[in-house]
PATI-742853 format. One record per residue (C-alpha): chain; x, z, y. Coordinates in steps of 0.5 Angstrom, whole numbers. Layout:
// PATI-742853
chain|x|z|y
A|X|Z|Y
...
//
This chain:
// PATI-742853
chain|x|z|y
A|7|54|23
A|-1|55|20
A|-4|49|17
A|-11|48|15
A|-12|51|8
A|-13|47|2
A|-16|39|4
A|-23|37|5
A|-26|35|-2
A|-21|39|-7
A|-23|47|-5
A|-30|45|-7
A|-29|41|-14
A|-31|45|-21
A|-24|47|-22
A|-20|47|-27
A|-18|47|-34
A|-17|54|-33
A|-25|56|-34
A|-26|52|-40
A|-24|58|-45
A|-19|55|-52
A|-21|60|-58
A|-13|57|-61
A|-7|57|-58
A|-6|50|-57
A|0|45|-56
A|0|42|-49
A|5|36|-46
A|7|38|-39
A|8|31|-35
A|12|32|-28
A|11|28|-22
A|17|28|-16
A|14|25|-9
A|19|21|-5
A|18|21|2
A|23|17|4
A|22|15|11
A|16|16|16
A|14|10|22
A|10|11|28
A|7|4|29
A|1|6|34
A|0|13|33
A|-6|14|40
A|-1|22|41
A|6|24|42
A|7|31|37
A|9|35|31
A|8|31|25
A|8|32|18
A|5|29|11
A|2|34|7
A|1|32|-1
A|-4|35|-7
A|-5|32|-14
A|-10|33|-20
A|-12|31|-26
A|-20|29|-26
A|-23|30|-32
A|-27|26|-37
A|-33|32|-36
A|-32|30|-28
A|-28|37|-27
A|-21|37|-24
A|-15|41|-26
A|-10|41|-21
A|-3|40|-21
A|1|46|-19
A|8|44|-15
A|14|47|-19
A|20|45|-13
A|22|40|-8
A|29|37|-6
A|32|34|0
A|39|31|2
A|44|36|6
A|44|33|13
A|49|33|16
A|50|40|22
A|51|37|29
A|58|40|32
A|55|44|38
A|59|42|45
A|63|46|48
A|59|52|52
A|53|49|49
A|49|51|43
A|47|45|38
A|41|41|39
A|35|42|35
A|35|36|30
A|27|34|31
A|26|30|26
A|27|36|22
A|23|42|26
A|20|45|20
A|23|44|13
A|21|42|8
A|16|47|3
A|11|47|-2
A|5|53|-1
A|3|55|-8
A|-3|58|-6
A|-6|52|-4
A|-2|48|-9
A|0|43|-3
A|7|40|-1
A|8|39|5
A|15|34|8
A|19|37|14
A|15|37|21
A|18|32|26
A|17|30|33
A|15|23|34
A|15|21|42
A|16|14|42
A|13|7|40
A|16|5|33
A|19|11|32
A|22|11|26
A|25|18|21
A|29|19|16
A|26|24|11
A|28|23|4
A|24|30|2
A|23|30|-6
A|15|35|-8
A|16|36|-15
A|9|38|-19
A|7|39|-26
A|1|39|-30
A|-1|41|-37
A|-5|36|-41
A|-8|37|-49
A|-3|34|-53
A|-8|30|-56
A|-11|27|-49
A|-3|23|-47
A|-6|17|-51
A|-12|17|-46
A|-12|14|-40
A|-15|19|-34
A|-12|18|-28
A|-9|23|-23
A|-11|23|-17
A|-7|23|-10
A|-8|27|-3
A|-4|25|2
A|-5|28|9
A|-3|27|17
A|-2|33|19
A|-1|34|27
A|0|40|32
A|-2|39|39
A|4|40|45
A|-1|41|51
A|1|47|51
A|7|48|50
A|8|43|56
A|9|36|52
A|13|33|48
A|19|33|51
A|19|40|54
A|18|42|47
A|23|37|45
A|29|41|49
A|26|48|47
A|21|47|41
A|18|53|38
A|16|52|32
A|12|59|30
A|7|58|35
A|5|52|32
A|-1|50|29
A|-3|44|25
A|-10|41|23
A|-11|35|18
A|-12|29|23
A|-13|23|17
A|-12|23|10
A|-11|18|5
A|-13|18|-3
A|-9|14|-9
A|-10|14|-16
A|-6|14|-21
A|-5|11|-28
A|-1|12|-34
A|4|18|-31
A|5|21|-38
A|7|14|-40
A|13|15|-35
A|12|11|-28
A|16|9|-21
A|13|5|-16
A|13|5|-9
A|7|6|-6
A|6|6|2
A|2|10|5
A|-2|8|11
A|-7|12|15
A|-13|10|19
A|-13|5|24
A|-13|11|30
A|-7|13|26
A|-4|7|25
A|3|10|22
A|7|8|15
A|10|13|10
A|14|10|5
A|12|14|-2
A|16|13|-8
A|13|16|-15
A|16|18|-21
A|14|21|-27
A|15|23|-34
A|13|26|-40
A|17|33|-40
A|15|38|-46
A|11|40|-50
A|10|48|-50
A|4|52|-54
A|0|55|-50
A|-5|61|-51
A|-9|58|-46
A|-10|53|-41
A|-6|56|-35
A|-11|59|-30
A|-12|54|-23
A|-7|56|-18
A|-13|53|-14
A|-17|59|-15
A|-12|64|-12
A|-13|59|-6
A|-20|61|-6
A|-19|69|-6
A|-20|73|0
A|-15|76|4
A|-15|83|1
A|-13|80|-5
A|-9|74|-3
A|-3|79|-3
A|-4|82|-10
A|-5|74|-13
A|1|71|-9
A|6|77|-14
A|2|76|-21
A|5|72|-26
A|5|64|-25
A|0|60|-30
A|5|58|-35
A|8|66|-35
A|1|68|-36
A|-1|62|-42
A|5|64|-45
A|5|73|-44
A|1|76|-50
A|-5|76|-51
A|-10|82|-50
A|-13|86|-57
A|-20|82|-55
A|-16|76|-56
A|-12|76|-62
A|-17|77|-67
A|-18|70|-71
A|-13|67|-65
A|-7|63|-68
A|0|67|-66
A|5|62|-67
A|7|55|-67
A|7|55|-76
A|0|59|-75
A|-2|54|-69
A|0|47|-73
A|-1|48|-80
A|-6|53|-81
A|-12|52|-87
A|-16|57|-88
A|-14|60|-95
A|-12|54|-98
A|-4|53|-100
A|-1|46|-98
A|3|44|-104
A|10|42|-101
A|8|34|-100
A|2|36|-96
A|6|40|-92
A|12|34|-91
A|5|29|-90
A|3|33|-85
A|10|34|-82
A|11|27|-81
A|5|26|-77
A|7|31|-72
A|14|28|-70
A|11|22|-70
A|5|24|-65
A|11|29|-60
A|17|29|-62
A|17|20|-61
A|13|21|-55
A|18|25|-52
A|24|20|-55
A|19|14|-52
A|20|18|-45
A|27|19|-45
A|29|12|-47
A|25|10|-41
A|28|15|-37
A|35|12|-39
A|33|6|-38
A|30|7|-31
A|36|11|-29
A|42|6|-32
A|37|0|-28
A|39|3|-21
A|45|5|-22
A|46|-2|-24
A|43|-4|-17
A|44|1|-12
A|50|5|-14
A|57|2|-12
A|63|4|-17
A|66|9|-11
A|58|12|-10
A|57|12|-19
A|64|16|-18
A|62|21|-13
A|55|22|-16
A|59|22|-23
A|55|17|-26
A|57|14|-32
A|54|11|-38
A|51|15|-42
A|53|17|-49
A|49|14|-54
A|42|17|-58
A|45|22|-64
A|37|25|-65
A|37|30|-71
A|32|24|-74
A|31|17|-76
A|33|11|-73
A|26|8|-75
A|22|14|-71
A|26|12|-64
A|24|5|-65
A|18|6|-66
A|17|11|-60
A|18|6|-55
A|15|-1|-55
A|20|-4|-49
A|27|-2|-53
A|30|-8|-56
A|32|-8|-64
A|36|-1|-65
A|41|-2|-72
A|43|5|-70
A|43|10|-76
A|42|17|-75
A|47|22|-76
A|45|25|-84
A|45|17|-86
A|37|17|-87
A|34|11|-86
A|26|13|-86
A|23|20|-82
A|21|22|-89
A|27|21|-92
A|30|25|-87
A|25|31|-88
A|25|31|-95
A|34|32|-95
A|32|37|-89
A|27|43|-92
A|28|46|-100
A|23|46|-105
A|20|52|-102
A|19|50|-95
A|14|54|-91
A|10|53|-85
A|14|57|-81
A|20|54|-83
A|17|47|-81
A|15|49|-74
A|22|52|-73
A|26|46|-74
A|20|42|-71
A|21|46|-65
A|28|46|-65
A|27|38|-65
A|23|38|-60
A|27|43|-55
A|33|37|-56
A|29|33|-53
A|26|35|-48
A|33|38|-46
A|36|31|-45
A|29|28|-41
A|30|35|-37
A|38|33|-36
A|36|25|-35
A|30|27|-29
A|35|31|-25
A|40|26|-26
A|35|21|-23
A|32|25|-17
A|39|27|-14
A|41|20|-14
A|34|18|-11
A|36|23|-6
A|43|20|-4
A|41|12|-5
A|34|12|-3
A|33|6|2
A|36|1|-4
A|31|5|-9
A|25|4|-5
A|27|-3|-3
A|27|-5|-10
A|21|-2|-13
A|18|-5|-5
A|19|-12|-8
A|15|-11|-15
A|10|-8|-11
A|10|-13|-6
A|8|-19|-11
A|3|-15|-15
A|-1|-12|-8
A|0|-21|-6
A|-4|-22|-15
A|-9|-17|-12
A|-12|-19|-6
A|-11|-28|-9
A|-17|-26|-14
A|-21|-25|-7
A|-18|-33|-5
A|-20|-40|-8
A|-15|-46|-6
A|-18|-52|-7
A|-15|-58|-9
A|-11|-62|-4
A|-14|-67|1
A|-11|-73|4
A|-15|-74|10
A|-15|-69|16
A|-19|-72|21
A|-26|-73|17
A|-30|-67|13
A|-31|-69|6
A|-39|-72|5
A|-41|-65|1
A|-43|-59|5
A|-37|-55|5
A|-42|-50|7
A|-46|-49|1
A|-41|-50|-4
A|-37|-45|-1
A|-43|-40|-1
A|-44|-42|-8
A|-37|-41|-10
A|-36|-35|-7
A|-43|-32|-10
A|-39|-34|-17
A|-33|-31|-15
A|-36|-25|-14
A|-41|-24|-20
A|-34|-25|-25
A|-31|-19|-23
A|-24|-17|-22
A|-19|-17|-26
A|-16|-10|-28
A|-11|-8|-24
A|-3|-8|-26
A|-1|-3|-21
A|1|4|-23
A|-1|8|-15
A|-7|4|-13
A|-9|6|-6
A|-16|7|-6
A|-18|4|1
A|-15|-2|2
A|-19|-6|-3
A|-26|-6|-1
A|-31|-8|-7
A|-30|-16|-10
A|-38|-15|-8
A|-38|-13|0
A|-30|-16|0
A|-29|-22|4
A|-27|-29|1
A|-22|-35|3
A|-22|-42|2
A|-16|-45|3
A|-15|-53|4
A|-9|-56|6
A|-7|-63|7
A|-1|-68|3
A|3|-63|0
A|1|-66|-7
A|4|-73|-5
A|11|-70|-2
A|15|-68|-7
A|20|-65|-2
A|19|-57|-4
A|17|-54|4
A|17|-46|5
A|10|-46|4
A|11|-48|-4
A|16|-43|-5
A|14|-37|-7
A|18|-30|-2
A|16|-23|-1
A|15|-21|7
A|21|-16|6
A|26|-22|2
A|32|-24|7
A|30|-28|14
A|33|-35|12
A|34|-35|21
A|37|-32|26
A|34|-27|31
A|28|-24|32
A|21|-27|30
A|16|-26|37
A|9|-27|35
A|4|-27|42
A|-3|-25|41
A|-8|-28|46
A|-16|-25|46
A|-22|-28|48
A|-27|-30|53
A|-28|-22|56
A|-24|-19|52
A|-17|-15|53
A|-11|-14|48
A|-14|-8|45
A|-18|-14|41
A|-12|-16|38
A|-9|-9|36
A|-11|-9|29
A|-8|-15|28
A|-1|-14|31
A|-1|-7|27
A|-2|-11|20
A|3|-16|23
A|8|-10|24
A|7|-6|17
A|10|-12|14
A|15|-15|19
A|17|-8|22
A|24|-13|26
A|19|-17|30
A|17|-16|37
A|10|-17|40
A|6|-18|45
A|-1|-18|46
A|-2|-22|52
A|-5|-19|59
A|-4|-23|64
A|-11|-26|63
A|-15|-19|62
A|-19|-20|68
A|-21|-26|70
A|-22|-30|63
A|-28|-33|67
A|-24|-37|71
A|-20|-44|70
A|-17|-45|63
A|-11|-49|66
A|-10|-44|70
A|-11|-39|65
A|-5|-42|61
A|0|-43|66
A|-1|-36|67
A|0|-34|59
A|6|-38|60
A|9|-34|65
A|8|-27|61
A|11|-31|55
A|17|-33|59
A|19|-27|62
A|17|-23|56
A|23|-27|52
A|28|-26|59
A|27|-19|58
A|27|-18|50
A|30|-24|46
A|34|-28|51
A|38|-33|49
A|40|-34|42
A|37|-27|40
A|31|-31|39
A|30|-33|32
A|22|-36|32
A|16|-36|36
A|8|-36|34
A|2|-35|37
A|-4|-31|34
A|-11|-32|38
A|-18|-31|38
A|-24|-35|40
A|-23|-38|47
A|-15|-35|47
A|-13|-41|42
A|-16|-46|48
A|-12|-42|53
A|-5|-42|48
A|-7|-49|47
A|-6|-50|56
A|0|-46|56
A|4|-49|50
A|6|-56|55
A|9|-51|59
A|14|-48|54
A|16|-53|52
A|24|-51|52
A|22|-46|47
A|19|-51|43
A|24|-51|38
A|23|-44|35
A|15|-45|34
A|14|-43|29
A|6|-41|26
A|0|-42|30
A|-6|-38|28
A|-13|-39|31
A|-20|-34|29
A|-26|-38|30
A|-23|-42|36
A|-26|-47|40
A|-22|-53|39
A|-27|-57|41
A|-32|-54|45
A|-39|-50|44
A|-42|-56|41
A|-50|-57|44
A|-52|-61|37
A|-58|-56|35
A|-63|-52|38
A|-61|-44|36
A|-61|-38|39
A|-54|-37|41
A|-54|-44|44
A|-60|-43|49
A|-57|-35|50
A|-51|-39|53
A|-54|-44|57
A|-58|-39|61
A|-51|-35|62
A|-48|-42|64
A|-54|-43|69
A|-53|-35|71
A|-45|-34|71
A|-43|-41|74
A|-36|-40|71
A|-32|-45|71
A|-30|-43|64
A|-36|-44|61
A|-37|-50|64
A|-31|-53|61
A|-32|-51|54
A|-38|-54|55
A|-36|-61|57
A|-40|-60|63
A|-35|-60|69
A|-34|-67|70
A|-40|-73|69
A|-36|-77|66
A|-33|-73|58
A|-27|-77|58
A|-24|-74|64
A|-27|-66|62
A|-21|-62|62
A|-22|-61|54
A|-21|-68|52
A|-15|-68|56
A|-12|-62|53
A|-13|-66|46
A|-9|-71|50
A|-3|-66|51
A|3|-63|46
A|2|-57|43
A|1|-57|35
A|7|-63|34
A|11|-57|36
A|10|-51|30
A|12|-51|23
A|5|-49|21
A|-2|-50|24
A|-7|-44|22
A|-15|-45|23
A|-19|-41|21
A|-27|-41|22
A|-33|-38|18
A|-39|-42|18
A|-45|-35|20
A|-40|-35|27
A|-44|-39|32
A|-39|-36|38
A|-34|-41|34
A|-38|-47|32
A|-36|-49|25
A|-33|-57|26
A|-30|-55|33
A|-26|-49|29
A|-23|-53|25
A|-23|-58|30
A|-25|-64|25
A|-30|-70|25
A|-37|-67|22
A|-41|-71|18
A|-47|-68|23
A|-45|-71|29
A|-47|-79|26
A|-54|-79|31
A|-51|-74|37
A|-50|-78|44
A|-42|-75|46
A|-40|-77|37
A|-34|-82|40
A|-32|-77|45
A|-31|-72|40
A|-28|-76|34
A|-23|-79|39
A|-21|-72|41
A|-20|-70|34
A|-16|-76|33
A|-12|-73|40
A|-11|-67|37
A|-8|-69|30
A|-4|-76|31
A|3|-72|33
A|1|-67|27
A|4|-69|20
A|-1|-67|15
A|4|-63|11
A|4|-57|16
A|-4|-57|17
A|-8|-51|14
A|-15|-49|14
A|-19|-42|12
A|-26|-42|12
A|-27|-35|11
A|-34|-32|8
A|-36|-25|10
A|-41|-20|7
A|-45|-18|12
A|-51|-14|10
A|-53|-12|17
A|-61|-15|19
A|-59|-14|26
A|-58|-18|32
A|-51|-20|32
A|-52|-22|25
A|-58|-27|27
A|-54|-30|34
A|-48|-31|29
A|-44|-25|33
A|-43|-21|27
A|-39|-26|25
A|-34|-27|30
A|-32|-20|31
A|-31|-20|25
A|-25|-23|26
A|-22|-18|30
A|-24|-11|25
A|-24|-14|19
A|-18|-11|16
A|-18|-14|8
A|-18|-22|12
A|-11|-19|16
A|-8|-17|10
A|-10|-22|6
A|-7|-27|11
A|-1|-24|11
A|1|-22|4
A|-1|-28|0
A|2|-32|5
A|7|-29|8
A|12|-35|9
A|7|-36|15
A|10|-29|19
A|17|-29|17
//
């Protein structure tokens, strides 16, 4: 199959350390990085086709330019060949159309292309990009990124008749894929040795999940002429020369070819020449041993400091993810303990996560010096120097070069258990990043009544203070560079809960678990998400596909019974919701296949699950979360004269929708019997273990002391104020306090325009705001499990 050429935003960069010219030969660490893709999920992809991920790095330097990394292999587990039935040829593996390669003159590597038809698809990949880069030897200490592209490539099959037609004849040679989404990640400390899961997630048109983990170490260190040329600047030539670029040497066989006539003159042609020269002037044998040590404690200690945390690494997994009979079959075994031709006190000191190492090296010496000292004679020169500091540095970077691969071929045959334990590290420290963004306030006791402050200036005050301290530096090595948005334009949450100081019982919300920790039920988890007033369950897709990146053993259903009459009776329309939950549960989880029920809604949805819970009352049991967006509890409150409430008088006046009369508390004379006051009246929140209410003071669609559903300190000269603290007093009374939360949500809108001003911007936030979802479902997750 053709690909696109290079990525957007790489073919343009100042390119690499190949144009910058080094008058010496130069001793450069040679940092490899291995990519594991272990698996691919289909969450909403819009198009049924031929999919694969296609990587690139490089390394961006302090001068703003960028050298790129040059792929150097790929592996991938042998998958079992189906046995053809009789009379019949073996059928195409279609999560395998395309193998896996990488493509040198666009130093890109591209994972095997697959076929995805279905809704949750999920595929098994378990490809492994190998690339190397080349840094000066005296940049290891500075902490420059790398930087990583990863792009969802897509071939159409229109006109190979589809996906299924394709899929029983595939005809991968006339194929063509284009880059439809692609996501960047920055990486830190590779040199210092790094694995972390990183999940790669695409835009919300292309919502899908690649499970990426990352490993890199510190290999080599090898004396170059000259920085390798940019493979990248073979990517740009033109065609006629595009033949003779892919047969000419690779960069490390050109750095290390010997160098032109113009090229030796005062140029360094060894490594004693390379380290050690000095003009003219001789150095005595003390100077020379000075200078010595000071070279194995800066190379030779780096590279034990990567060995010992390799090792270490590998010895962890086979620990956790290797059974006995697995460690037999890959024969792994205990690794034999270190015997450096050096000191002891060298090893020690390369690496500051080892504990205490006794161990004596094998010429008895205690110190690096002492060692020199008994290795080279009176007489000792430079050349014999770099003869055995090379030899030395050759030892160890064998041993790293053996523990690498030893690491990647047991990543390949356990890859899921490796991905899942480095999946929970990597939970916990996404779950510290995004808590920076949230500010838990002291418990409260009563949760009727809002407190006598303006809680609507002191969290504007707050959230202005949070923002202007700044956020802390990241722990995490693979860090995606569009989650998080900026702590200045990034949304805040203000968290209340009720009672929980003075129960000293330990709930499920005080203890601390990870979305992928072990389910504590039975059954499968359904969540019902229910729009709005004139929306449809497109609205809540973003929601549940956040909900399905993290919980991908739950069931969904984004409700549609109400899609085309939301503006009729709300009894009416709950009766329905009702009915579609019912025969959602008799179809996918009946019996005990069902574990928990929740219900997410937004704006009016949350009066309409509300009318439907009585009618589920035999599931009551398995309630689980509710969880309202700026929902109406009480009704859009007439309290103040504003922009949107005169608007939504003259829609009540010109619609005539019954729905908009009851939320109004106009469809009866009397307030005590609107259909409002007797839904306060009716069961529904008793029946959940967590009660989720989330409001935002700038949505004037969702009034602030209805979406909390609280008595409000504005209402002490409003004519309807007992009716309203009555229906407060309704909804609360069966609750217990414990299970009652609530978020008051602080948007950064910086949008002037109408919305903004009539509040809507606001609310619909709720519905594209993607850092206020994952922030919910990271930071508490015991609320989706």
């Amino acid at each position: 199959g053709t690909t696109r050429e290079g990525g957007q935003g790489w073919s343009g960069v100042g390119a690499s350390s190949g144009s910058r010219s080094t008058p010496k030969m130069s001793l450069r660490a040679v940092v490899e990085v291995a990519l594991h893709f272990e698996s691919f999920r289909n969450i909403d992809l819009f198009h049924q086709g031929l999919y694969h991920l296609k990587t690139r790095l490089c390394r961006e330097e302090i001068d703003g330019q960028r050298t790129v990394a040059f792929p150097c292999g790929h592996l991938a587990c042998p998958a079992p060949t189906p046995e053809p039935t009789k009379g019949k040829p073996a059928r195409p593996d279609h999560h395998n159309l395309i193998p896996a390669h990488i493509m040198e003159e666009h130093c890109t590597f591209s994972t095997r292309s697959f076929l995805i038809r279905y809704c949750e698809e999920e595929v098994e990949l378990n490809d492994v990009g190998q690339f190397r880069l080349e840094v000066a030897a005296e940049e290891l200490d500075e902490d420059v990124p790398l930087l990583m592209e990863v792009d969802l490539m897509f071939a159409d099959l229109t006109q190979h008749g589809g996906a299924d037609r394709f899929g029983e004849q595939p005809d991968v040679d006339s194929t063509e894929f284009k880059s439809v989404s692609t996501q960047c990640f920055r990486i830190r400390g590779s040199q210092r040795g790094v694995h972390e899961f990183c999940p790669v997630v695409f835009d919300e048109f292309h919502f899908c999940l690649a499970n990426l983990v990352l490993h890199s170490t510190l290999m080599d260190f090898r004396l170059r002429m000259q920085q390798p040329a940019s493979p990248l600047a073979r990517a740009r030539l033109p065609d006629n020369k595009a033949s003779s670029a892919r047969t000419s040497p690779r960069p490390e066989d050109r750095a290390t070819s010997r160098p032109s006539s113009s090229t030796q003159q005062g140029t360094a042609l060894s490594l004693a020449e390379c380290l050690f020269t000095n003009g003219n002037v001789s150095e005595s044998r003390e100077q020379l041993l000075n200078r010595t040590e000071g070279l194995y404690r800066q190379h030779v200690n780096a590279l034990v400091a990567s060995y010992l945390s390799l090792s270490a690494w590998l010895r962890q997994i086979q620990a956790d993810c290797l059974t006995p009979a697995q460690c037999e079959v890959l024969n792994e075994t205990d690794e034999p303990d270190l015997d450096w031709p050096f000191s002891s006190e060298a090893k020690a000191s390369a690496s500051s996560t080892t504990r205490g190492d006794n161990d004596r090296s094998r010429n008895g010496h205690d110190t690096l010096r002492k060692y020199l000292d008994s290795k080279f004679s009176t007489d000792v020169t430079p050349h014999t120097v770099a003869m055995h500091f090379a030899y030395d540095m050759n030892l160890a970077s064998c041993r790293i070069l053996g523990t690498w691969h030893r690491a990647l071929n047991v990543m390949l045959h356990v890859a899921r258990e490796v991905t899942s334990c480095l999946r929970e590290t990597w939970e916990k420290r996404i779950a510290e990043r995004w808590s920076v963004s949230l500010v838990r306030e002291a418990d409260r006791a009563d949760i009727s009544t809002a407190d006598k402050v303006d809680v609507c200036e002191t969290h504007h005050i707050a959230a202005d203070n949070v923002r202007n301290k700044g956020e802390p530096q990241s722990k995490i090595a693979v860090e995606d560079m569009s989650l998080l948005p900026k702590l200045d334009v990034r949304p805040l949450i203000f968290e209340q809960r009720y009672g929980h100081q003075t129960n000293g019982i330990a709930t499920e919300a005080s203890v601390p678990c990870a979305p992928s920790a072990p389910k504590p039920y039975r059954g499968v988890h359904l969540f019902v998400l229910v729009h709005g007033f004139q929306g449809n369950s497109f609205d809540m897709r973003l929601m549940k596909n956040n909900l399905a990146l993290l919980y991908p053993d739950s069931i969904f259903l984004c409700s549609t019974s109400n899609e085309d009459n939301t503006e009729g009776d709300i009894n009416e329309m709950g009766i329905r919701l009702a009915q579609e939950v019912v025969n959602y549960i008799c179809d996918w989880c009946p019996g005990s296949a069902l574990g928990r029920l929740s219900f997410v809604a937004h704006s009016m949805g949350g009066l309409i699950t509300r009318a439907a819970l009585p009618l589920l009352h035999e599931y009551s049991s398995k309630m689980f979360t509710f969880l309202s967006f700026s929902s109406s509890h009480l009704g859009i409150l007439q309290d103040k004269i504003s922009l949107f409430n005169t608007g939504f008088w003259v829609l009540k006046q010109w619609r005539k929708s019954q729905f908009l009369q009851q939320v109004s508390m106009t469809d009866h004379t009397e307030p005590r019997e609107t259909f409002l006051y007797k839904l306060s009246k009716a069961k529904g929140f008793e029946f959940f273990q967590n009660v989720i209410l989330v409001s935002c003071y700038e949505d004037q669609y969702g009034p602030f002391p209805s979406a909390r559903a609280e008595i409000s300190r504005a209402w002490e000269n409003q004519a309807d104020k007992e009716v309203y603290t009555e229906m407060v007093k309704n909804i609360w009374g069966p609750v217990q306090k414990e299970r009652l939360t609530r978020f008051d949500v602080n948007f950064v809108i910086p949008e002037k325009n109408l919305d903004a001003f009539i509040g809507r911007a606001a609310h619909i936030q709720f519905l594209e705001c993607q850092p206020i979802m994952k922030m919910l479902i990271h930071n508490y997750s015991h609320l989706f499990r």
